[in-house]
PAKOL-473368 format. One record per residue (C-alpha): x, y, z; residue number from 1. Coordinates in Angstrom, 1 decimal, padded with zeros to 4 digits. Layout:
// residues N
SITE      c1      c2      c3   nr
SITE       X       Y       Z  NUM
...
END
This chain:
// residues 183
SITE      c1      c2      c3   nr
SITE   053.8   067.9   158.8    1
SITE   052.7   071.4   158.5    2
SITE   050.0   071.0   161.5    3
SITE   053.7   069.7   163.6    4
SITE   055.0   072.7   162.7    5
SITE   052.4   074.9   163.4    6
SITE   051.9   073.0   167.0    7
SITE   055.6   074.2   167.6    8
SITE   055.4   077.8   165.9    9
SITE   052.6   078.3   168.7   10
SITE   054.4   076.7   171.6   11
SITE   057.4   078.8   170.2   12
SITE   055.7   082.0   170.1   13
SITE   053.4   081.6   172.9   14
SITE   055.1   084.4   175.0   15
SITE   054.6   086.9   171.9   16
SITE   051.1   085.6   172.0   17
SITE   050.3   085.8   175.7   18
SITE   049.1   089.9   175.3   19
SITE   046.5   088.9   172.2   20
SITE   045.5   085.7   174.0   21
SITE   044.9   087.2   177.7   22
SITE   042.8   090.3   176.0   23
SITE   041.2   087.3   174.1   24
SITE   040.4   085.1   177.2   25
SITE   039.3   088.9   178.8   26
SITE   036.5   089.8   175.6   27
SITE   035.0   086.0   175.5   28
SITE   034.5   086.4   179.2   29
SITE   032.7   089.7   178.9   30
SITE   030.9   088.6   175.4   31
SITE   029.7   085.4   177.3   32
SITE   028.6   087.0   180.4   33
SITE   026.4   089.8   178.1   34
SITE   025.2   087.2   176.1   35
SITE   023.7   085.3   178.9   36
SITE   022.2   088.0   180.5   37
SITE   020.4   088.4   177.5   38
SITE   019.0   085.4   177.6   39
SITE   018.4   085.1   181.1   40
SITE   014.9   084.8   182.9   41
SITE   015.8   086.0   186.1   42
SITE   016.8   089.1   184.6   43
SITE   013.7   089.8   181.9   44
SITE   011.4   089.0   185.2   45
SITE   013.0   091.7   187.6   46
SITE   012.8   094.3   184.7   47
SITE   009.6   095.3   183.3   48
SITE   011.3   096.8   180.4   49
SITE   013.1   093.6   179.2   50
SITE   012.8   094.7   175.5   51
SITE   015.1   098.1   176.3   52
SITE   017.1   095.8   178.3   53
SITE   017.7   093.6   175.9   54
SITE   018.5   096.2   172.9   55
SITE   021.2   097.6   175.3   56
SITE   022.9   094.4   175.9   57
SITE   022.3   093.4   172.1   58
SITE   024.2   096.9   172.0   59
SITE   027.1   096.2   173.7   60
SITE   027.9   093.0   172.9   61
SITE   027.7   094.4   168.7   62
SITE   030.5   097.0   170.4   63
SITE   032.2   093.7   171.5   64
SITE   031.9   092.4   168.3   65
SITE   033.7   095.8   166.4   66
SITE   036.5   095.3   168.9   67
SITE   037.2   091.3   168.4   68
SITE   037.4   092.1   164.8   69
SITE   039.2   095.2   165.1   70
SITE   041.7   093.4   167.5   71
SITE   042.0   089.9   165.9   72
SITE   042.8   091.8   162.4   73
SITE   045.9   094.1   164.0   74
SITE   047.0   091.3   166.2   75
SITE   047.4   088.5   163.4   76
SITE   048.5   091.0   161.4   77
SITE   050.7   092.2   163.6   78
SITE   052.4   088.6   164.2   79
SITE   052.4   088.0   160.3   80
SITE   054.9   091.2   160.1   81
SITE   056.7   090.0   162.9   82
SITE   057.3   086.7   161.4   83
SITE   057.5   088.0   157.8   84
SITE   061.4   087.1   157.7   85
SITE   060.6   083.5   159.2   86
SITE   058.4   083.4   156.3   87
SITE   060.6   084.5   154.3   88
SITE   063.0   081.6   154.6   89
SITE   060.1   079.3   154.4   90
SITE   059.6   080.4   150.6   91
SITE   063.7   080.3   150.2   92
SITE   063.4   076.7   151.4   93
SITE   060.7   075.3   148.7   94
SITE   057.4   075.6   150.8   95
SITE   055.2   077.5   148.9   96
SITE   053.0   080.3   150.1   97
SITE   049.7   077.9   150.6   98
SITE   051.2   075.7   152.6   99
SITE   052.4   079.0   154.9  100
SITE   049.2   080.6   155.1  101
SITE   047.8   076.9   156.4  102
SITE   050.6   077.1   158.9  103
SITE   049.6   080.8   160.1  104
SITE   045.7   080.0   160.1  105
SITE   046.4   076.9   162.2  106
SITE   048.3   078.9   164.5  107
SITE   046.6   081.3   165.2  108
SITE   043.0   079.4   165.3  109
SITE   044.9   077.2   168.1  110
SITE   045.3   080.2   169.7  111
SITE   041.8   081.7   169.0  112
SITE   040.2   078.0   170.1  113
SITE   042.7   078.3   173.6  114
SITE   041.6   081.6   174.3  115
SITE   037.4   081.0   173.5  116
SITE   038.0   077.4   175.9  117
SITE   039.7   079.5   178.3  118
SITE   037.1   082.4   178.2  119
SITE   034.5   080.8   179.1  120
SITE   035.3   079.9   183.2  121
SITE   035.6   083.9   183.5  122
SITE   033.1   084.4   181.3  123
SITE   030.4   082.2   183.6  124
SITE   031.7   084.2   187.1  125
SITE   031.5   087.7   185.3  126
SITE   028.0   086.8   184.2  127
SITE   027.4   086.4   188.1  128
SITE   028.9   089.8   188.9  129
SITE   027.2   091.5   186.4  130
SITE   023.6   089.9   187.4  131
SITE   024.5   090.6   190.8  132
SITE   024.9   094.2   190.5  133
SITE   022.1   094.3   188.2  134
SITE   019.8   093.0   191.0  135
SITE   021.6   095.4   193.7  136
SITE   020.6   098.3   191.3  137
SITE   016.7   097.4   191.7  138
SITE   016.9   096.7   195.0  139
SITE   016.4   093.2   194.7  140
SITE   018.2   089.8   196.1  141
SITE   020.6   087.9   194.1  142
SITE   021.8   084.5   195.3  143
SITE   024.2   083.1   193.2  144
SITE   023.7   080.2   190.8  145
SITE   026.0   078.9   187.7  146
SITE   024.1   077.7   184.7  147
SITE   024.8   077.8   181.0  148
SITE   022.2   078.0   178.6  149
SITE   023.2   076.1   174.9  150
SITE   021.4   079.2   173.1  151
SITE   023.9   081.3   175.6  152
SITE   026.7   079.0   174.3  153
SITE   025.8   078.8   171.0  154
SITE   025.3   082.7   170.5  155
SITE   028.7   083.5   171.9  156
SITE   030.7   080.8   170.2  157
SITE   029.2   081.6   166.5  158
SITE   029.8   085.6   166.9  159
SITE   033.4   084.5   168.2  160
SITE   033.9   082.3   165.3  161
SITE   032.4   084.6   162.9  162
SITE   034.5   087.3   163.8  163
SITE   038.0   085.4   164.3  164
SITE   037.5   083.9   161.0  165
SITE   036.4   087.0   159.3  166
SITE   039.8   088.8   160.6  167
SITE   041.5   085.7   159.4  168
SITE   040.9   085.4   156.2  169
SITE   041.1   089.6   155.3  170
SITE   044.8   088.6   156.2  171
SITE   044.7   085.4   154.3  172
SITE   043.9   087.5   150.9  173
SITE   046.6   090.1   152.0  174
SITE   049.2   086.7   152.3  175
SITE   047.9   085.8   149.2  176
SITE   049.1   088.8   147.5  177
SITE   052.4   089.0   149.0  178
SITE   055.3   087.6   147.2  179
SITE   059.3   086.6   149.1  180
SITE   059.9   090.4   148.5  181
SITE   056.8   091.8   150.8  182
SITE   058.0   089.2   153.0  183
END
């Protein structure tokens, strides 16, 4: 029943969402396409410095990193205040305040999942743009080719989840704490 209801909450409040999930969609496609360049061999052969290289994109995917937790806190957050009278009624009505933090997590992990899924098909062209002008800055010749690597994948999908579910459960302990008053 609750996983029902938090399937409709989301379809529900999907046009509150859309901001949060299209900067989501937007940071997956840039964390993916730094991540594989990282771990591309194309790119550690046409520089000679690939260590420096590597410590600048390790660099600014860790700034990446700041900002999905920075933006996933204020944004679920954000939506728990918004909703804090729904919630409200959800206490007045018998549920108790587990069962509405499982409904808010799911929620918002659809959302999270959508916008990682989504990310991705951006994420795989950006990575092309951002090799390409990589190559045009050495001088060199780029022809285009889509690959994935799974250490690519499996880098960017474990910093995403680390960082979503490190912003969701700071506001799971401050749910926790708040009673039908705070709400």
């Amino acid at each position: 029943m609750l996983t029902k209801l938090a399937l409709r909450n989301a379809r529900r409040s999907f046009r509150d969402y859309l901001i949060y999930l299209m900067t989501m969609v937007f940071i997956t496609a840039m964390m993916f396409a730094f991540d594989s360049m990282i771990f591309s061999d194309t790119v550690r052969e046409i520089c000679t410095e690939a260590g420096m290289l590597g410590a600048m994109l390790g660099m600014a995917t860790f700034f990446i990193v700041l900002i999905i937790i920075w933006l996933v806190h204020y944004m679920v957050k954000f939506m728990a205040e918004k909703r804090s009278r729904e919630f409200g009624i959800y206490l007045l009505i018998g549920m108790n305040k587990k069962q509405i933090r499982k409904i808010f997590m799911k929620e918002n992990t659809i959302f999270g999942l959508l916008a990682f899924v989504i990310g991705m098909v951006p994420g795989i062209f950006l990575e092309q743009v951002l090799t390409s002008v990589f190559y045009h800055i050495f001088g060199e010749e780029y022809t285009i080719h889509f690959h994935m690597e799974l250490s690519t994948f499996l880098l960017t999908s474990g910093l995403y989840a680390g960082t979503y579910l490190l912003a969701l459960w700071r506001v799971k302990r401050r749910m926790k704490k708040m009673n039908i008053r705070k709400f």
